[in-house]
PQR file with spaces between the fields and no chain letter, atoms N, CA, C, O and H, PARSE charges and radii, in Angstrom:
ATOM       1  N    UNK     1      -2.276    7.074   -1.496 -0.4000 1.5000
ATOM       2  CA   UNK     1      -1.709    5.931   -2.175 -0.0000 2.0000
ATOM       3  C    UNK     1      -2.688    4.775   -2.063  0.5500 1.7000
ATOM       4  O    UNK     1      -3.492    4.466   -1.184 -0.5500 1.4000
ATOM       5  N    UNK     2      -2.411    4.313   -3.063 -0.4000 1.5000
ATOM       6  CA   UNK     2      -3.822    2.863   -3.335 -0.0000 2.0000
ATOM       7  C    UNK     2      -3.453    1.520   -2.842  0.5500 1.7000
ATOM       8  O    UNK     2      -2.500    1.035   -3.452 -0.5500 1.4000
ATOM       9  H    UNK     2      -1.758    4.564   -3.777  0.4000 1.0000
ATOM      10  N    UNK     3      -3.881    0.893   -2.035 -0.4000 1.5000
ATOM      11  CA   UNK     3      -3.125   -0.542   -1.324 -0.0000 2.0000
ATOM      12  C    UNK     3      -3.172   -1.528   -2.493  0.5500 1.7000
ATOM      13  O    UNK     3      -4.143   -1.456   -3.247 -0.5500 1.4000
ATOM      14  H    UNK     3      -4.655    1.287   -1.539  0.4000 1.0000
ATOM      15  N    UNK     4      -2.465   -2.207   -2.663 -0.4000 1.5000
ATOM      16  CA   UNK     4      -2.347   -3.531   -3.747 -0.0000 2.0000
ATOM      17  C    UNK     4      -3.797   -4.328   -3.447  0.5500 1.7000
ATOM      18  O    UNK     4      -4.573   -4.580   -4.369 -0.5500 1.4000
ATOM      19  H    UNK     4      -1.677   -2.265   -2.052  0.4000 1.0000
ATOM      20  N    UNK     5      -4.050   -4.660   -2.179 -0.4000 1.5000
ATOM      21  CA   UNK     5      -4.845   -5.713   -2.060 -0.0000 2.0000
ATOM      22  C    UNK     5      -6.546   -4.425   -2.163  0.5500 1.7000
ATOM      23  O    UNK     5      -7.516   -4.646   -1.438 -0.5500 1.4000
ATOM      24  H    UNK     5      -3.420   -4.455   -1.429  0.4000 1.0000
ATOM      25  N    UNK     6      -6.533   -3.833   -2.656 -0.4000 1.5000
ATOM      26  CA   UNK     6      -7.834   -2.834   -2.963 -0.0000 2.0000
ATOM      27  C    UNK     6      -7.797   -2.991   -4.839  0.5500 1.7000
ATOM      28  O    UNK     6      -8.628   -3.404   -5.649 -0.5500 1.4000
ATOM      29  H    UNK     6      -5.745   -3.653   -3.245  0.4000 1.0000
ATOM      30  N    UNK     7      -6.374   -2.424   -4.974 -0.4000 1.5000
ATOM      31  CA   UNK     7      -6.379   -2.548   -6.734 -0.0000 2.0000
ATOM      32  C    UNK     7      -6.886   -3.843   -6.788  0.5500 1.7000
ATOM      33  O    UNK     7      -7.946   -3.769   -7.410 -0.5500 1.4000
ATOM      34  H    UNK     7      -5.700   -2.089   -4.316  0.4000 1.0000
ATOM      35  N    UNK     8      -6.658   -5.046   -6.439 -0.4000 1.5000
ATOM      36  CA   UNK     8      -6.823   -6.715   -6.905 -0.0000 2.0000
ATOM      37  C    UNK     8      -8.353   -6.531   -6.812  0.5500 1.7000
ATOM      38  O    UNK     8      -8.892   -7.162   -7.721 -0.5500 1.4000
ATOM      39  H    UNK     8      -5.797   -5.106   -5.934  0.4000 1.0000
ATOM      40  N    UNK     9      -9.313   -5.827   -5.957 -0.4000 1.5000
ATOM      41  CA   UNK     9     -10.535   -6.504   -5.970 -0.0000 2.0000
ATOM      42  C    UNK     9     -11.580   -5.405   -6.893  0.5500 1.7000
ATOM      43  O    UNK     9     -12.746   -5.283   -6.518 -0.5500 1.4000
ATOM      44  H    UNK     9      -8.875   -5.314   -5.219  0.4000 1.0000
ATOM      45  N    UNK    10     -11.061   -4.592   -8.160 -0.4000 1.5000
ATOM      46  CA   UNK    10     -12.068   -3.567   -8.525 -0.0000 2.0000
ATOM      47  C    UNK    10     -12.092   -4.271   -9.963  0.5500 1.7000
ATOM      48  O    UNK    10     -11.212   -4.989  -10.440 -0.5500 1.4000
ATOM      49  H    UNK    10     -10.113   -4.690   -8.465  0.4000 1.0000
ATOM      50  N    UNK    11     -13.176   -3.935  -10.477 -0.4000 1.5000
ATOM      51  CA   UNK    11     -12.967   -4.294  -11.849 -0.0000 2.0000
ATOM      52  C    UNK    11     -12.254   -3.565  -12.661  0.5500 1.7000
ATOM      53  O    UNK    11     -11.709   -2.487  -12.423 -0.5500 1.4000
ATOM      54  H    UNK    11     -13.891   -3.352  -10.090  0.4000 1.0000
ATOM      55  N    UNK    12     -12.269   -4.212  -13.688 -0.4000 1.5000
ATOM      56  CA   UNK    12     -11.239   -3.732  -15.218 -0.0000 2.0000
ATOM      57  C    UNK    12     -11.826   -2.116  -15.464  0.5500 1.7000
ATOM      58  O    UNK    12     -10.999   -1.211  -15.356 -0.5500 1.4000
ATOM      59  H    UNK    12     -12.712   -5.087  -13.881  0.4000 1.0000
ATOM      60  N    UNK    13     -12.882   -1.860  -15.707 -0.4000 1.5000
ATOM      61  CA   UNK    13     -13.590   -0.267  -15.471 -0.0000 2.0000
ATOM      62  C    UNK    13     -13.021    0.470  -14.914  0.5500 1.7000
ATOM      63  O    UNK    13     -12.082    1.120  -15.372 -0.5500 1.4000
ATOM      64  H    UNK    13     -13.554   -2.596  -15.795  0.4000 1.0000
ATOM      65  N    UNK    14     -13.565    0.552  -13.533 -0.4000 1.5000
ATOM      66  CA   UNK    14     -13.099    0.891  -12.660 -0.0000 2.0000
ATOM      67  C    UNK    14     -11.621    1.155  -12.649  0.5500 1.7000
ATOM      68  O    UNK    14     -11.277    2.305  -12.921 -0.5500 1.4000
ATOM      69  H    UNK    14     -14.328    0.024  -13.161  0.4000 1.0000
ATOM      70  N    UNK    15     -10.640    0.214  -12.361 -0.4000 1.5000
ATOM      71  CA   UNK    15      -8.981    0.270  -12.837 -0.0000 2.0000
ATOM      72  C    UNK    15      -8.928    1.197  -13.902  0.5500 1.7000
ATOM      73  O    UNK    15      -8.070    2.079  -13.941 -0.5500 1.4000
ATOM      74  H    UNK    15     -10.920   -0.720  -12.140  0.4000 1.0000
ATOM      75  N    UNK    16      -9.955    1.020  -14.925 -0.4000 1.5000
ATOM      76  CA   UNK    16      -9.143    2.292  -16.097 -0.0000 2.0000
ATOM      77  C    UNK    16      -9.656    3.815  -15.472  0.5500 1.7000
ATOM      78  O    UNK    16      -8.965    4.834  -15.463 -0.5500 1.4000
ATOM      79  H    UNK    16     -10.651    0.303  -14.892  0.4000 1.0000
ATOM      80  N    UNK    17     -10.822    3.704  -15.043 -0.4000 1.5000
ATOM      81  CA   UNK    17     -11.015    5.205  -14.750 -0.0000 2.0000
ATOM      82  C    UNK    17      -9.668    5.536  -13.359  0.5500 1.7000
ATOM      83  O    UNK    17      -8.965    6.509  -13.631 -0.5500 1.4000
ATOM      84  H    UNK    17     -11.383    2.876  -15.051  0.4000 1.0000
ATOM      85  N    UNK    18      -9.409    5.007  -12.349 -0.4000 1.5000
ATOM      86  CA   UNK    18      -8.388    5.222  -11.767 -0.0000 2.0000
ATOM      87  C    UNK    18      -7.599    5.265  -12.406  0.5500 1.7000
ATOM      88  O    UNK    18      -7.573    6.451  -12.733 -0.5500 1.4000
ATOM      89  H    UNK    18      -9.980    4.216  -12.128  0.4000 1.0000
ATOM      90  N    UNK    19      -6.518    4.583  -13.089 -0.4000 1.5000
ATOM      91  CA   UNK    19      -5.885    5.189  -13.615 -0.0000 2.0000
ATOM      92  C    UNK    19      -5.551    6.797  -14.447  0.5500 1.7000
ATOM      93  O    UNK    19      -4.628    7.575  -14.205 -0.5500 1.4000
ATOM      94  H    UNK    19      -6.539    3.620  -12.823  0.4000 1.0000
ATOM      95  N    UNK    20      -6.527    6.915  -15.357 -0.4000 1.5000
ATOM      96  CA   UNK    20      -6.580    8.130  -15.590 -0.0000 2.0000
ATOM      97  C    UNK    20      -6.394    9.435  -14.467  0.5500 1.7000
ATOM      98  O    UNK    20      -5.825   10.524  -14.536 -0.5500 1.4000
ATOM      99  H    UNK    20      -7.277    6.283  -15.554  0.4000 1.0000
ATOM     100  N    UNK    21      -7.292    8.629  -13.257 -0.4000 1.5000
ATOM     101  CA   UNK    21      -7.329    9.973  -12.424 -0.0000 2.0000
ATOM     102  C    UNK    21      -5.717   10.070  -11.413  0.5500 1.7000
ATOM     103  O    UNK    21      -5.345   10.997  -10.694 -0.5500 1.4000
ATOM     104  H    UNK    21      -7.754    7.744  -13.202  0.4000 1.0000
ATOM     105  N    UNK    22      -5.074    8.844  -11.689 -0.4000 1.5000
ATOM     106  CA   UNK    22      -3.847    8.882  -10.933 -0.0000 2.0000
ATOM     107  C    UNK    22      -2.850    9.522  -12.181  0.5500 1.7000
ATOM     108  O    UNK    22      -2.032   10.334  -11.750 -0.5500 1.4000
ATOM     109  H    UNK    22      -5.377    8.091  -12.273  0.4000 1.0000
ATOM     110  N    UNK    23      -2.802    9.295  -13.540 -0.4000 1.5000
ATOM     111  CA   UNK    23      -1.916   10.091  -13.872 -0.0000 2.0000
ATOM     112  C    UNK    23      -2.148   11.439  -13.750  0.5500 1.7000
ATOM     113  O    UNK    23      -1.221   12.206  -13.485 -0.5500 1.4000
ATOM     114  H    UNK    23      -3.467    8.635  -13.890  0.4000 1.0000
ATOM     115  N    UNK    24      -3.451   11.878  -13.936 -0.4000 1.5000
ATOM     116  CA   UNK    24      -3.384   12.987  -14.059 -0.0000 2.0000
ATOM     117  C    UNK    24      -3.205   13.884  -12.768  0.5500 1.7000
ATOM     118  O    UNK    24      -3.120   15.108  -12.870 -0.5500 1.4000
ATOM     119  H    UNK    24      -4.204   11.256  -14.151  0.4000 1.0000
ATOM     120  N    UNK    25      -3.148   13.167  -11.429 -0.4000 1.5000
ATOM     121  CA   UNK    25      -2.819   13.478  -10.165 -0.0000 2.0000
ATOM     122  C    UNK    25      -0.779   13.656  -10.073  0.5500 1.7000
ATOM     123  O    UNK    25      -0.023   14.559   -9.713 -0.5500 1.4000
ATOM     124  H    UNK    25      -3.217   12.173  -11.347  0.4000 1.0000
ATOM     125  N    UNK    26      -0.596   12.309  -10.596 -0.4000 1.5000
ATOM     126  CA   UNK    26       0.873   12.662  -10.732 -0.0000 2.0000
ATOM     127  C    UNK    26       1.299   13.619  -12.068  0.5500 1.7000
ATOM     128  O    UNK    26       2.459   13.982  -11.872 -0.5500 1.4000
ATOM     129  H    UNK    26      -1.210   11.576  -10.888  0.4000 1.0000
ATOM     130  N    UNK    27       0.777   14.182  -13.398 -0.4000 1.5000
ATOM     131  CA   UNK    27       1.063   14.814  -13.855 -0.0000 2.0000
ATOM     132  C    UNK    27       0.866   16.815  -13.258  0.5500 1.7000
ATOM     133  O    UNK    27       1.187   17.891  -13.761 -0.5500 1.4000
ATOM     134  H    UNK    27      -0.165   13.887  -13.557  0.4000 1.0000
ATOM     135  N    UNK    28       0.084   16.324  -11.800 -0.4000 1.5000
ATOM     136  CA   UNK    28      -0.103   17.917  -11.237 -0.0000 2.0000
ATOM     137  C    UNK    28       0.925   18.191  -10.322  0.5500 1.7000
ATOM     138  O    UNK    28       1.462   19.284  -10.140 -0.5500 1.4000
ATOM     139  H    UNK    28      -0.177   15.450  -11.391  0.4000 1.0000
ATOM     140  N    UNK    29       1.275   16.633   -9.494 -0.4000 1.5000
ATOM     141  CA   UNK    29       2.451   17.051   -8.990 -0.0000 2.0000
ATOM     142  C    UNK    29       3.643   17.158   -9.159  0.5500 1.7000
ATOM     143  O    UNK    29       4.404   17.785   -8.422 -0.5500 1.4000
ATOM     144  H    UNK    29       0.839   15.745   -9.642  0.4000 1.0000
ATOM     145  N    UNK    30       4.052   16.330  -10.526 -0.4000 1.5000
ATOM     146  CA   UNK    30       5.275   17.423  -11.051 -0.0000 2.0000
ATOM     147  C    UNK    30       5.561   18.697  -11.478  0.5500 1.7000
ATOM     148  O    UNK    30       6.566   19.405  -11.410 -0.5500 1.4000
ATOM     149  H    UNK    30       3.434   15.821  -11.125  0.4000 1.0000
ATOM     150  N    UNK    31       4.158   18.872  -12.058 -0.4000 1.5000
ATOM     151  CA   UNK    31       4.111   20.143  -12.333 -0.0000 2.0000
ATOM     152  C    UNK    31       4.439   21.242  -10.886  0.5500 1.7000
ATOM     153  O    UNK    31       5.110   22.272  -10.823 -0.5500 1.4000
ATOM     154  H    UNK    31       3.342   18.298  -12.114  0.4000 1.0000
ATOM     155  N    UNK    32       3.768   20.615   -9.988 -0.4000 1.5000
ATOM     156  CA   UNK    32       3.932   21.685   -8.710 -0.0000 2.0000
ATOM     157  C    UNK    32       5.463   21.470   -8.028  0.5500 1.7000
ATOM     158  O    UNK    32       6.038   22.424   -7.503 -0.5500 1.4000
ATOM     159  H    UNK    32       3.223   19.778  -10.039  0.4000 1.0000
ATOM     160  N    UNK    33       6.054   20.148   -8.087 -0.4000 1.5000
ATOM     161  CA   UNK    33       7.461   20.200   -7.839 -0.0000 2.0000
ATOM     162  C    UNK    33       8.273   20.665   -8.957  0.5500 1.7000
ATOM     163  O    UNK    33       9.151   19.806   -9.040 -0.5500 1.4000
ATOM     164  H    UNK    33       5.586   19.373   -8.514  0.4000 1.0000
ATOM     165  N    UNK    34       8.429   21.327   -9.648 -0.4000 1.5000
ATOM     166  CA   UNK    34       8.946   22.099  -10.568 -0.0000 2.0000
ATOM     167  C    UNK    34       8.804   23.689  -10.460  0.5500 1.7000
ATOM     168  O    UNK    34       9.635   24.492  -10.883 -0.5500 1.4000
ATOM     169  H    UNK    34       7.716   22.025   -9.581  0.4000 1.0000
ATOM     170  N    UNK    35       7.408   24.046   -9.715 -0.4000 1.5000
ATOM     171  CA   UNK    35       7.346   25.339   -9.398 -0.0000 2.0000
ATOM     172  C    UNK    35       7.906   25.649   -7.956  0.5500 1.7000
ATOM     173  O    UNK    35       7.970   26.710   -7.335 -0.5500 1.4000
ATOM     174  H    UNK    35       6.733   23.394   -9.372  0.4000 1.0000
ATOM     175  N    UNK    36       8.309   24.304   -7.620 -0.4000 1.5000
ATOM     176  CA   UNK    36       8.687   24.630   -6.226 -0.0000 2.0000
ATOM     177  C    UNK    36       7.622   24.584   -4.672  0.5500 1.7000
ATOM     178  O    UNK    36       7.982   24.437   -3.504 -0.5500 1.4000
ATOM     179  H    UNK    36       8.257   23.442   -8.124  0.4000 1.0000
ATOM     180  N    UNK    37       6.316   24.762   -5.218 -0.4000 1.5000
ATOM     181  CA   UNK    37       4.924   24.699   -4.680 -0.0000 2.0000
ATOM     182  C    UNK    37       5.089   23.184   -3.758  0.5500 1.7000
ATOM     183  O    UNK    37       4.442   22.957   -2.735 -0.5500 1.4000
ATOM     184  H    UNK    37       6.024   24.881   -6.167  0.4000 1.0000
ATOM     185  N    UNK    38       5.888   22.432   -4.245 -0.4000 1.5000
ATOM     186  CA   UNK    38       5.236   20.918   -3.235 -0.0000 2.0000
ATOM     187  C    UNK    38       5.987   20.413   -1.564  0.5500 1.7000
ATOM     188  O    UNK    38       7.067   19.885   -1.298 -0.5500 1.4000
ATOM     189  H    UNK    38       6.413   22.617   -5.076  0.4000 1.0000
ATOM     190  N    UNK    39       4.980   20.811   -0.803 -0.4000 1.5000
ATOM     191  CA   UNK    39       5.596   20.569    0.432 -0.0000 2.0000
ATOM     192  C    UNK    39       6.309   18.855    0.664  0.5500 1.7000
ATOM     193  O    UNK    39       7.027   18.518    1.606 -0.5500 1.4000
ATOM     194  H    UNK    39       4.103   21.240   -1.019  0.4000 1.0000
ATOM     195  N    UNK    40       5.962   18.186   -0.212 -0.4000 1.5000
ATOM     196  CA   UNK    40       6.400   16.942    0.117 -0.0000 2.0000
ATOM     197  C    UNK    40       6.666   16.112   -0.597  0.5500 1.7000
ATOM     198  O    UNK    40       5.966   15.104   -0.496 -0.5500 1.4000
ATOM     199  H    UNK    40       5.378   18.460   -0.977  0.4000 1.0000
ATOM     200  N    UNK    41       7.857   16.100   -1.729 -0.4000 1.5000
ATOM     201  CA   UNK    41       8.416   15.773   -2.561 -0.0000 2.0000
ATOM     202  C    UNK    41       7.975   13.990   -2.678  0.5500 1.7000
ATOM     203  O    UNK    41       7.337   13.564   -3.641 -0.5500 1.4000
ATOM     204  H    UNK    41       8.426   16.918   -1.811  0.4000 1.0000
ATOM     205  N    UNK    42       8.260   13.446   -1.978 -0.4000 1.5000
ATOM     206  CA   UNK    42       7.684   11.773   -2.020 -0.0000 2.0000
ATOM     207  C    UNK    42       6.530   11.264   -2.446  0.5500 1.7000
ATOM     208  O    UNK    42       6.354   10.085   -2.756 -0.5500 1.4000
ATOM     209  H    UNK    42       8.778   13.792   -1.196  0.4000 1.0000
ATOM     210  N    UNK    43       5.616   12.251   -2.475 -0.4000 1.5000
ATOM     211  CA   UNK    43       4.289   12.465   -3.111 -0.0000 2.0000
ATOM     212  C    UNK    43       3.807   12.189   -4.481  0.5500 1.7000
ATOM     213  O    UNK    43       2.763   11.870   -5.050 -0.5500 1.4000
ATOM     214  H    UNK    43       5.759   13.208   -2.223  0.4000 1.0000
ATOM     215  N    UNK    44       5.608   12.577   -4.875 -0.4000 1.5000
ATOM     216  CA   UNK    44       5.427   11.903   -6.608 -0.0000 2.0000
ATOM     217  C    UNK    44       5.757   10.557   -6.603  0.5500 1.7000
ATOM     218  O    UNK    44       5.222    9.791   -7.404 -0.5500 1.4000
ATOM     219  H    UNK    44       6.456   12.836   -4.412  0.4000 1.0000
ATOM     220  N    UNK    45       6.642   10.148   -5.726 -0.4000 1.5000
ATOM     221  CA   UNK    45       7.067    8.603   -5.871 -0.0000 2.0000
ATOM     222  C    UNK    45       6.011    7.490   -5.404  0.5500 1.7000
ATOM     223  O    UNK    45       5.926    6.309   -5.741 -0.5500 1.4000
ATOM     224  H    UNK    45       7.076   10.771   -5.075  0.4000 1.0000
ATOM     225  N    UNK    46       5.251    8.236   -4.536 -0.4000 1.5000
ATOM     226  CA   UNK    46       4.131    7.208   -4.295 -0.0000 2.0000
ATOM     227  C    UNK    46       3.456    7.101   -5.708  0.5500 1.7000
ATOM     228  O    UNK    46       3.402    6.166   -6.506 -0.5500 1.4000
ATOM     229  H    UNK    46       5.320    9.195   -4.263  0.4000 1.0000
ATOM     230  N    UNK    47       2.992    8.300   -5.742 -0.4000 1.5000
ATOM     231  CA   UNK    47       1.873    8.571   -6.936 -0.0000 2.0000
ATOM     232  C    UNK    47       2.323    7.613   -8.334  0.5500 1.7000
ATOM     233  O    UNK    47       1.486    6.957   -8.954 -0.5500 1.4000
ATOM     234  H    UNK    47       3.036    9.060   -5.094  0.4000 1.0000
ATOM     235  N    UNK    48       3.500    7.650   -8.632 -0.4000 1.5000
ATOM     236  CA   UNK    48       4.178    7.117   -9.975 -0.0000 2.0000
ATOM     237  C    UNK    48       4.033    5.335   -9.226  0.5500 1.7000
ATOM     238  O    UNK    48       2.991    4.774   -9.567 -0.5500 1.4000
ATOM     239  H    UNK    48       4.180    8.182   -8.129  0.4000 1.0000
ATOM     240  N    UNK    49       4.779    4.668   -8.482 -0.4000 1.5000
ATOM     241  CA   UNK    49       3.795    3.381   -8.016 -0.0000 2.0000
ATOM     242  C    UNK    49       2.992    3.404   -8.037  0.5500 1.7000
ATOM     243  O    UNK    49       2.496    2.581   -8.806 -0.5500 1.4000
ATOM     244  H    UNK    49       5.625    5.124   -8.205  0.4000 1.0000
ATOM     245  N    UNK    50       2.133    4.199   -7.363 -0.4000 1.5000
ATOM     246  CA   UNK    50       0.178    4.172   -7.891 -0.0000 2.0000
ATOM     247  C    UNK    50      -0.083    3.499   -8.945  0.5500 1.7000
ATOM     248  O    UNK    50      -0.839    2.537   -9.076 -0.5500 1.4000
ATOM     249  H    UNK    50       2.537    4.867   -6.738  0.4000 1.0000
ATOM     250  N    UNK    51       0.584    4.046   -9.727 -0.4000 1.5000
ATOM     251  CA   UNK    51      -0.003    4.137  -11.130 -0.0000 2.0000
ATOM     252  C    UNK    51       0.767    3.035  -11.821  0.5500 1.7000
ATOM     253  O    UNK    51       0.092    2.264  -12.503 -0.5500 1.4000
ATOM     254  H    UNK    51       1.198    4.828   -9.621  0.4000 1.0000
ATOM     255  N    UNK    52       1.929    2.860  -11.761 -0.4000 1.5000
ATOM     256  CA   UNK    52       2.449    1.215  -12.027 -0.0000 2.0000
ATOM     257  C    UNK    52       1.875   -0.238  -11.342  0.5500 1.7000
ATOM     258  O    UNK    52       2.200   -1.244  -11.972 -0.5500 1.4000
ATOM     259  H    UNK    52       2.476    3.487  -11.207  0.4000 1.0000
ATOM     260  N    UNK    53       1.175   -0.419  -10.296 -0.4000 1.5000
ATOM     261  CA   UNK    53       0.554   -1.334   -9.360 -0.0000 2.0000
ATOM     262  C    UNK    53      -0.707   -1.186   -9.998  0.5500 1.7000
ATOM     263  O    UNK    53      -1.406   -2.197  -10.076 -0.5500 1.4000
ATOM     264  H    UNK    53       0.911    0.399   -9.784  0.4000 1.0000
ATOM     265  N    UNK    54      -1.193    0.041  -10.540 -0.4000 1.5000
ATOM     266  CA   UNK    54      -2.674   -0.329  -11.363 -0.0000 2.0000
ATOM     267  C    UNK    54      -2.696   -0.725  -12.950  0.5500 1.7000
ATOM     268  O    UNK    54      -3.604   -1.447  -13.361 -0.5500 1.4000
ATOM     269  H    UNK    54      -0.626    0.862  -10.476  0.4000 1.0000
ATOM     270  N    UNK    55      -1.825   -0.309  -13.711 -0.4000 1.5000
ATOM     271  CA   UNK    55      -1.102   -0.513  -14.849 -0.0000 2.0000
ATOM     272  C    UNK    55      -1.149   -2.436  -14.909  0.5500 1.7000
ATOM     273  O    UNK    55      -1.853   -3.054  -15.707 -0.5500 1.4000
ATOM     274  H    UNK    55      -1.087    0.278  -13.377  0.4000 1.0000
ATOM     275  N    UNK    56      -0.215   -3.099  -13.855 -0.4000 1.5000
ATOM     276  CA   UNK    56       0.174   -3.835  -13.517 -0.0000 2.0000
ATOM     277  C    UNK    56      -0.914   -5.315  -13.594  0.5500 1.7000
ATOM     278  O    UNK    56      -0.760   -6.467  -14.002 -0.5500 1.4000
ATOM     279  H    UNK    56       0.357   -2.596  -13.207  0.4000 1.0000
ATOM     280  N    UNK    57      -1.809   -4.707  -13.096 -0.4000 1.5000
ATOM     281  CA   UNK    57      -3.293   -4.965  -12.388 -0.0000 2.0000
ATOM     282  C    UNK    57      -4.158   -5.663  -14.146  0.5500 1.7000
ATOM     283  O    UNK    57      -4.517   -6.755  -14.587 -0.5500 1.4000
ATOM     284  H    UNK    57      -1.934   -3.772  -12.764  0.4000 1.0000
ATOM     285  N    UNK    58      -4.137   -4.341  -14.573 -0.4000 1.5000
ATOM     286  CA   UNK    58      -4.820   -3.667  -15.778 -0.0000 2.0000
ATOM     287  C    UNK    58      -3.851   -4.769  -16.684  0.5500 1.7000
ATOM     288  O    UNK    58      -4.455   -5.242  -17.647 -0.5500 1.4000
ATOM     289  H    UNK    58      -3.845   -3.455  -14.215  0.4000 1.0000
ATOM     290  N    UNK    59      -2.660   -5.166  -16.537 -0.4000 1.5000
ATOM     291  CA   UNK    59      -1.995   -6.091  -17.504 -0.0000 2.0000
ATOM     292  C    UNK    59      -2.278   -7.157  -17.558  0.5500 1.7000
ATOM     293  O    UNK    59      -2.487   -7.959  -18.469 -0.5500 1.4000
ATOM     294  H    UNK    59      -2.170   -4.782  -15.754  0.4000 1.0000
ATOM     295  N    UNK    60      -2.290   -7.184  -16.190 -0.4000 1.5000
ATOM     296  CA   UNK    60      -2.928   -8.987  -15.626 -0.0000 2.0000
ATOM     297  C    UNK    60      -4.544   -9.843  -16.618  0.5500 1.7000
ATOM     298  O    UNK    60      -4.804  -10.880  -17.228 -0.5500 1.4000
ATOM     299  H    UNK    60      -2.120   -6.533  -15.451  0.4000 1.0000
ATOM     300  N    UNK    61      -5.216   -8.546  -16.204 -0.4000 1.5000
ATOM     301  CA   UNK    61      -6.461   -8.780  -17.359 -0.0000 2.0000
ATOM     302  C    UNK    61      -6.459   -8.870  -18.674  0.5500 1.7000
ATOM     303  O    UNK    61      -7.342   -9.347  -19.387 -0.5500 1.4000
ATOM     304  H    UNK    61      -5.005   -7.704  -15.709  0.4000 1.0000
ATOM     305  N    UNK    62      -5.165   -8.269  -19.072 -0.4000 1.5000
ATOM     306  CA   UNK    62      -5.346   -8.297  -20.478 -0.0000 2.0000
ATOM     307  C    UNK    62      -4.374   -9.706  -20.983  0.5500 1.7000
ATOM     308  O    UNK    62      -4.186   -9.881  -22.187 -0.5500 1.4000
ATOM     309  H    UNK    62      -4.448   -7.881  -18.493  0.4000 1.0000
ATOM     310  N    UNK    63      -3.725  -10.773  -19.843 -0.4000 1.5000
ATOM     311  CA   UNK    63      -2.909  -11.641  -20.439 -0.0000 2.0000
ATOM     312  C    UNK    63      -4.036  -12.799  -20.109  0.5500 1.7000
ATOM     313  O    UNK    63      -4.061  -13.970  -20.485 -0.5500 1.4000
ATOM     314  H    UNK    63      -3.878  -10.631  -18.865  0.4000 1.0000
ATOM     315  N    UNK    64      -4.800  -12.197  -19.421 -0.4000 1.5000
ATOM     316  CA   UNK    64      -5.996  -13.129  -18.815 -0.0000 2.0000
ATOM     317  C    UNK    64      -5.388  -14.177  -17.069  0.5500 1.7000
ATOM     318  O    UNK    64      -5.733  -15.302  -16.708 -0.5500 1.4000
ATOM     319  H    UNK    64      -4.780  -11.245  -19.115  0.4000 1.0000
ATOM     320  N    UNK    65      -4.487  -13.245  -16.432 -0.4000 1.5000
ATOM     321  CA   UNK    65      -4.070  -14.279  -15.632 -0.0000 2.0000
ATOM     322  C    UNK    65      -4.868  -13.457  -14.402  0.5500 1.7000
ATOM     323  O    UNK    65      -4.521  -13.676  -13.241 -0.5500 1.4000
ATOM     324  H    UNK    65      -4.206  -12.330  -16.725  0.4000 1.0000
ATOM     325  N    UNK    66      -5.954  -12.496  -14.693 -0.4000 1.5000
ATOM     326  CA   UNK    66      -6.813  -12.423  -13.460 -0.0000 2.0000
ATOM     327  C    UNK    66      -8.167  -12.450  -14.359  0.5500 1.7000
ATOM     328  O    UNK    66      -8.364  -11.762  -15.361 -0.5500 1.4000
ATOM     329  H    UNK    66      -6.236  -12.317  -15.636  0.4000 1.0000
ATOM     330  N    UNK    67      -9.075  -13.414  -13.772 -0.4000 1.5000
ATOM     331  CA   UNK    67     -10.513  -12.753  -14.064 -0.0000 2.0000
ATOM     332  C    UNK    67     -11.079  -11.500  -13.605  0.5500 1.7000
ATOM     333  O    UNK    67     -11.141  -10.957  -12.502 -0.5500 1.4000
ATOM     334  H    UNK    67      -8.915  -13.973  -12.958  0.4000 1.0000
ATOM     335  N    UNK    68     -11.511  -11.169  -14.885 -0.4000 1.5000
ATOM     336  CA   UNK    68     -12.498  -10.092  -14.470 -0.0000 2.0000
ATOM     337  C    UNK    68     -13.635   -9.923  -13.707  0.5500 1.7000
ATOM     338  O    UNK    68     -14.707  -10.418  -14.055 -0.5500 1.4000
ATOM     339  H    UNK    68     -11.461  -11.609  -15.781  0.4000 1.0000
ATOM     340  N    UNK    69     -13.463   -9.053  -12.363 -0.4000 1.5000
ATOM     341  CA   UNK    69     -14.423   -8.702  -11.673 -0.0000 2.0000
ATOM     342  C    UNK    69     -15.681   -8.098  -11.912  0.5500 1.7000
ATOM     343  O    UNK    69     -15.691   -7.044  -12.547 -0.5500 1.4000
ATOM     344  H    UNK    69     -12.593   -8.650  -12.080  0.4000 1.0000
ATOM     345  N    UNK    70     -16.989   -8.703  -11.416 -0.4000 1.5000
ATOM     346  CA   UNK    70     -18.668   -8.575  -11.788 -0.0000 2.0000
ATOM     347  C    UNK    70     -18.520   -6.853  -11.122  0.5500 1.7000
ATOM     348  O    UNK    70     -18.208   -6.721   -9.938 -0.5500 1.4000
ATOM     349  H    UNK    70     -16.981   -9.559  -10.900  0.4000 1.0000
ATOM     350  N    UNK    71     -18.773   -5.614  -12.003 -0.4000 1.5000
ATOM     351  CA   UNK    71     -18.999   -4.758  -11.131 -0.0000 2.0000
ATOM     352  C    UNK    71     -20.664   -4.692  -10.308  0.5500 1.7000
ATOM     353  O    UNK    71     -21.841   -4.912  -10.594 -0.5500 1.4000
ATOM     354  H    UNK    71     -19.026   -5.721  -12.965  0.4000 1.0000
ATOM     355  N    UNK    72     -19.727   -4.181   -8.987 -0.4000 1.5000
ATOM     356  CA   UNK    72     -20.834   -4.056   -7.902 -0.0000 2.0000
ATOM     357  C    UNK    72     -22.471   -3.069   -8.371  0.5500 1.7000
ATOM     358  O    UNK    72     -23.605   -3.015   -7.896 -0.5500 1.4000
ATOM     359  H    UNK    72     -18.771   -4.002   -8.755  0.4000 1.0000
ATOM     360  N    UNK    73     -21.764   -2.430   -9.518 -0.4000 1.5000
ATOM     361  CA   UNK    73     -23.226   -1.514   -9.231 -0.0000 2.0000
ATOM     362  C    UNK    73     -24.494   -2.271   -9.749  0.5500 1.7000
ATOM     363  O    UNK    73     -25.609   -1.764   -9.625 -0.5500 1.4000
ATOM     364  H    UNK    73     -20.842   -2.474   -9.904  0.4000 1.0000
């Protein structure tokens, strides 16, 4: 799970490629809690916040009420 105060300091980039890689993390674990495969059911509820707290993040930039971060590389 991704801490709030980590999402706040990455850039807009960055935030979108996470994202992608968090849905598609929570689209594996439903899939595996549906087969029955998932030892730890809460796994999706983090994961689905994950991905709303970066969403969230990702909104902020687009109303302009965070500047966009210089990426580091």
């Amino acid at each position: 799970m991704i801490r709030m105060e980590d999402i706040k300091q990455l850039p807009l980039e960055e935030l979108k490629i996470r994202l992608q890689d968090a849905e598609d993390e929570l689209s594996d674990l439903r899939f595996q809690l549906a087969l029955h495969q998932l030892d730890d059911p809460l796994k999706v509820r983090h994961m689905r916040r994950s991905v709303a707290r970066i969403k969230t993040v990702i909104r902020e930039y687009e109303l302009g009420l965070r500047e966009a971060v210089q990426s580091q590389n």
